[in-house]
C-alpha positions in Angstrom: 74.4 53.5 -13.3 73.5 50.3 -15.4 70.5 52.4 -16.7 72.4 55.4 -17.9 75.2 53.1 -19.7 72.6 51.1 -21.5 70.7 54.0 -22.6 74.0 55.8 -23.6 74.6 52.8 -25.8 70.9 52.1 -26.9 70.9 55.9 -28.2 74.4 55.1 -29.7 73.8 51.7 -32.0 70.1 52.6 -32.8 68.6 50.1 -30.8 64.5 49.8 -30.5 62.6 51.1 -27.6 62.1 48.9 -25.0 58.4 49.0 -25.8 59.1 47.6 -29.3 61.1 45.4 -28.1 58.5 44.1 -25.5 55.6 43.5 -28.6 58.0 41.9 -30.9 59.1 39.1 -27.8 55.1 39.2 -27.4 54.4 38.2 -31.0 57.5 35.3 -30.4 55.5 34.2 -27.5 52.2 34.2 -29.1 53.5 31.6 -31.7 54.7 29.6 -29.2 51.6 29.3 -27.5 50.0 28.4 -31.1 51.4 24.9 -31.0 50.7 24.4 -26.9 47.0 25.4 -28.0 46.8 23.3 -31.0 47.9 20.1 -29.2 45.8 20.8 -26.6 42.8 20.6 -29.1 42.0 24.3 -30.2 41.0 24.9 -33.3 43.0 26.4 -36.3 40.5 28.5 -37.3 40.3 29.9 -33.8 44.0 30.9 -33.6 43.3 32.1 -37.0 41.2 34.4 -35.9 42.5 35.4 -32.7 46.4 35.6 -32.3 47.2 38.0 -35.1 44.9 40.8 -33.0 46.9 40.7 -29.8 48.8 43.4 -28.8 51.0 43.7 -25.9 49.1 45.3 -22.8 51.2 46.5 -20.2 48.6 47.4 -18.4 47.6 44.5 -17.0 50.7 43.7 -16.5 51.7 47.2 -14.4 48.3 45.6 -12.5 49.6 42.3 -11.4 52.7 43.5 -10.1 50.5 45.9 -7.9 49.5 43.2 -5.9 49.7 43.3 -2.3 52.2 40.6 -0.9 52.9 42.1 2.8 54.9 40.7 5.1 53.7 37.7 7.7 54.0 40.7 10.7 52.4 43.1 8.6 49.0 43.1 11.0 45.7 43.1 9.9 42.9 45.8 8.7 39.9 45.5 10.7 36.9 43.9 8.8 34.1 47.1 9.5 35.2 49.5 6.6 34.7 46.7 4.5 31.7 45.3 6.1 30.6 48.8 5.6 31.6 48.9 1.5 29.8 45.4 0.9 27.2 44.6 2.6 25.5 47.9 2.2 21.7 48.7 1.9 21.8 49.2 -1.0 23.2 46.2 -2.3 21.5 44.2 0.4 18.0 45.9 -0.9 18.9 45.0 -4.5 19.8 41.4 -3.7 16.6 40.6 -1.9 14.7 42.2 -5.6 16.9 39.5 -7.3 16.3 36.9 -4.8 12.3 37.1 -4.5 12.2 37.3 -8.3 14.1 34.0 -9.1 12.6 32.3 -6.2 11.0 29.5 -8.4 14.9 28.9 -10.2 16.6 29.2 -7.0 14.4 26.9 -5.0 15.1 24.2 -7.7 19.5 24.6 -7.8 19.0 24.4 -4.6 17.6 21.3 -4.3 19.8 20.1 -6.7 23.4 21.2 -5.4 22.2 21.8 -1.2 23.5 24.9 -2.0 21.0 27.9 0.0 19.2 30.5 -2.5 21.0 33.4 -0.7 24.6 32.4 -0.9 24.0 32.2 -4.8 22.7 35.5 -4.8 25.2 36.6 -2.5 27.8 35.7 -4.7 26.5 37.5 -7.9 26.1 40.6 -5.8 29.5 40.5 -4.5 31.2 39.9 -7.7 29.8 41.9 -9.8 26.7 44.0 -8.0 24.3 41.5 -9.7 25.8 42.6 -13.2 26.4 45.9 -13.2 29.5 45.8 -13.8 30.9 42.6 -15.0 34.5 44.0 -16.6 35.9 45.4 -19.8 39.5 44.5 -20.6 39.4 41.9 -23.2 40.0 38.6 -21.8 42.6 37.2 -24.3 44.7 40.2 -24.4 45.1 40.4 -20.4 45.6 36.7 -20.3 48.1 36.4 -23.1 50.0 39.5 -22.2 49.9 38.0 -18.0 51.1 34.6 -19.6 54.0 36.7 -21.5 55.3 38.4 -18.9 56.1 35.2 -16.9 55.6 35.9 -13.3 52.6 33.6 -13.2 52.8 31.8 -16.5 51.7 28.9 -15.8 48.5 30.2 -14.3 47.8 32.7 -16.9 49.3 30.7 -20.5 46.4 27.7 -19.3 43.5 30.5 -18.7 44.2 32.0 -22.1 44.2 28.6 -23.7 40.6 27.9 -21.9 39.3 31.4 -23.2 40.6 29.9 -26.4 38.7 26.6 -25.5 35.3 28.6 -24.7 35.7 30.4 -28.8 35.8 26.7 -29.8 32.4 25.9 -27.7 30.0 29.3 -29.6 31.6 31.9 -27.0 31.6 34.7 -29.2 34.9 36.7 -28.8 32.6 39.6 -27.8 31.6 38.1 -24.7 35.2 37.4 -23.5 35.2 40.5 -21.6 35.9 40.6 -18.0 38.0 41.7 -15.3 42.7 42.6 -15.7 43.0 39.4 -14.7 40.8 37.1 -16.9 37.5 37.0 -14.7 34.3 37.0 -16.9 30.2 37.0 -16.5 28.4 37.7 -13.7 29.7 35.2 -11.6 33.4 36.8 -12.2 34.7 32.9 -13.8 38.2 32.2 -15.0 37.8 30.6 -18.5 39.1 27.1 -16.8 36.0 27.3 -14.4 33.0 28.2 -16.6 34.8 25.4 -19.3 34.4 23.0 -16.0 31.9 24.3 -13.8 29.1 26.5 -16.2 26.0 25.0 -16.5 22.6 26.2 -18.0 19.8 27.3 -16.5 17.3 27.9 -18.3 17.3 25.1 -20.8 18.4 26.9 -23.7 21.7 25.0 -24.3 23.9 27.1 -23.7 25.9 28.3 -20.7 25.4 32.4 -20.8 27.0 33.5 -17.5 26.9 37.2 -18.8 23.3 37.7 -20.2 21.3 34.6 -18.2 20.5 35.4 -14.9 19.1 31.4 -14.5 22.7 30.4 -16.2 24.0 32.4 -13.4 22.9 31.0 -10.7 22.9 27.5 -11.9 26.9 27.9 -12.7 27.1 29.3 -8.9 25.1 26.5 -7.5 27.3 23.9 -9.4 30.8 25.7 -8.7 29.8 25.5 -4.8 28.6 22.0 -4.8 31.8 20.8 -6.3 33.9 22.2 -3.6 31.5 20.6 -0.8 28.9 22.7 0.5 27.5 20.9 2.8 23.6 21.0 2.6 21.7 21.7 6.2 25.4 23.7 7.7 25.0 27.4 8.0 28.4 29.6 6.9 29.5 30.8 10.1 27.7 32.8 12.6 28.0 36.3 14.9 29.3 35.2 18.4 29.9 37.1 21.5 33.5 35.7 23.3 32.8 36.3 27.3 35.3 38.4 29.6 38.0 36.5 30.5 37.8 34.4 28.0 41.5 32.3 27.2 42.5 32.0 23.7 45.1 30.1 24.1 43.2 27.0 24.7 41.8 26.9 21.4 44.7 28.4 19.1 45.6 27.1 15.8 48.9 25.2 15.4 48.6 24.5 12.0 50.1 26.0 9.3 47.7 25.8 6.3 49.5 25.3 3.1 47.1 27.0 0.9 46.4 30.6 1.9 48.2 30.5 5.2 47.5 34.5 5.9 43.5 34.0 5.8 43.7 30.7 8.0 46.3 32.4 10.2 43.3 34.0 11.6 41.3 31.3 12.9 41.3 29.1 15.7 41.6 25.2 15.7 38.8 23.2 15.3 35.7 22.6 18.3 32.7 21.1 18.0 29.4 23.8 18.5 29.0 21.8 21.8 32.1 22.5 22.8 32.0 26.3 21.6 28.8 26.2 23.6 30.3 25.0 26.9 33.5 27.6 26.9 30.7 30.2 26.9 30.5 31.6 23.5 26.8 32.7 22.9 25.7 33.6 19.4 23.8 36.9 18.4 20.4 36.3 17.7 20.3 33.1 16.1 20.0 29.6 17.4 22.9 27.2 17.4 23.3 24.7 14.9 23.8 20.9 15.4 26.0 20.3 18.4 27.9 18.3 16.4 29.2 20.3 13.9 32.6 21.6 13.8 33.9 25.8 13.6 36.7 27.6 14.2 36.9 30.9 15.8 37.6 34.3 14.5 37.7 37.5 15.3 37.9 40.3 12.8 38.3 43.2 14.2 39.9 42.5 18.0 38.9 41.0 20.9 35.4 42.8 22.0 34.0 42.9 18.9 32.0 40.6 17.1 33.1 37.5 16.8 32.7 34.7 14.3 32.4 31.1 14.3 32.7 29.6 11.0 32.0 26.1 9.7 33.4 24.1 7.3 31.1 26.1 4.5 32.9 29.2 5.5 35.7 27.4 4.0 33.7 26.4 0.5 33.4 30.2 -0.1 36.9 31.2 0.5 37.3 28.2 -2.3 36.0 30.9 -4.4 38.0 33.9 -3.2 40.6 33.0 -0.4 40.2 36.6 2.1 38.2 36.3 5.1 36.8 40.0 4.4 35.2 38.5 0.9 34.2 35.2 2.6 32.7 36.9 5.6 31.0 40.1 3.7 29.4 37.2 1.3 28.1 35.3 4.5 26.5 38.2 5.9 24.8 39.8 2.8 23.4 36.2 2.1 21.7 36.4 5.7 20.6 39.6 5.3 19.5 39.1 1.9 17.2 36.0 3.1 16.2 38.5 6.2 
């Protein structure tokens, strides 16, 4: 009823659409946002150049508010589909082309971050199937229409002002193409990451996550290494769980604070010696040191493959918190390093 009145009376008095409406708040905000950027050190000329090109893009906002927010009783899909979808033949085939090729650059990040060859390239051909598809939308339009609409300002104002940041460091504005939600380059980085976390590769100077292959690889390595990998620790590995096996000994208590739906999931903490002696027994790899600690998951139900997964497990979900990505990256880098 609400609606009807206020479109009687909209149609009445003349007023704008709502989509005019919406672009004129937009252009408000943007000039807002100048002074933020400026004080945060972006250049005139920058904002010069870019704010008077932004239109609204409702779009990416219509996107965002699509995402999926289910209920804590909602249940859980099971993890095969999507093992299916991602860790394919195909991309498993092409990953292990990229991997022998940049065995020479790999083999060096890796001995400088402890991060393994295969999880970099495991990454890059999750995120964006080695570059074939790295995104369109442009970057600061998505961000600063995100940052407008104000469900996730905070988040989405400081990524535009980093994309603004990255125009300021020789990022042409050409580049700043990427995913709805302000992903970029092969490695799919927000514009606060690669400003923090980009490195180069191949000694050219410059940190090209979309052309450089060796830049991409490098900025992996480096993003990994500063959320802890630890060198010498597998990811996780396939387990068997034995009949009559009782969970309730080694459920989790613990209600993580960050991404409590993935961790949900897992068990509490065991040493691999203590896995060992409640009869787990992994498929078709040997165990690692007894004294490193996993939790327990199982993906899809109790008779299927189970996981155990180490503290590295957790260093990919860093990147994207879901136990499908973190597990689907795990298993193409194994299969990638055959």
């Amino acid at each position: 009823m609400r609606f009807v009145i206020g479109a009687v009376l909209a149609t009445m008095f003349g007023a704008a659409p709502a989509c005019a409406q919406d672009e004129a708040g937009f252009q408000r905000y943007l000039q807002q946002v100048r002074g933020t950027a400026q004080a945060q050190g972006v250049s005139r000329s920058t904002l010069d150049a870019v704010l008077p090109t932004l239109t609204l893009n409702s779009r990416v906002i219509e996107l965002d508010r699509r995402q999926p927010g289910g209920p804590a009783n909602s249940g859980f899909s099971p993890f095969a589909p999507y093992k299916a979808a991602h860790v394919d033949s195909a991309r498993i085939s092409r990953g292990r082309s990229k991997y022998l090729a940049q065995r020479p650059r790999l083999a060096r990040i890796e001995r400088e971050t402890g991060v393994p060859e295969s999880i970099m390239v495991a990454i890059w051909g999750h995120e964006t199937n080695y570059g074939a598809y790295t995104g369109n939308f442009d970057l600061l339009r998505s961000l600063a229409s995100l940052a407008y609409e104000g469900r996730r300002r905070p988040l989405f104002e400081g990524e535009f002002i980093s994309a603004l940041k990255m125009m300021d460091r020789g990022v042409s504005r050409e580049q700043l193409k990427g995913s709805w939600a302000g992903a970029t380059g092969n490695p799919q980085f927000l514009p606060s990451i690669y400003l923090r976390l980009a490195r180069d590769g191949d000694g050219d100077g410059r940190a090209d996550i979309w052309n450089s292959e060796a830049d991409t690889l490098a900025s992996i390595g480096n993003y990994f290494a500063n959320a802890g990998w630890r060198p010498g620790q597998p990811w996780g590995l396939a387990v068997t769980i034995p009949a009559g096996f009782d969970r309730s000994m080694v459920r989790n208590r613990l209600v993580s604070p960050r991404c409590p739906r993935v961790f949900e999931r897992h068990s509490g903490w065991r040493t691999i010696a203590e896995w060992r002696a409640l009869g787990i027994v992994p498929q078709g790899v040997a165990w690692p040191d007894d004294r490193v600690l996993a939790t327990l998951m199982e993906p899809d139900g109790q008779g299927a493959t189970a996981y155990l997964l180490t503290g590295n497990y957790r260093v990919i979900l860093d990147y994207n918190c879901s136990n499908f990505y973190a597990l689907s990256v795990g298993l193409l880098a194994d299969a990638i390093a055959g």
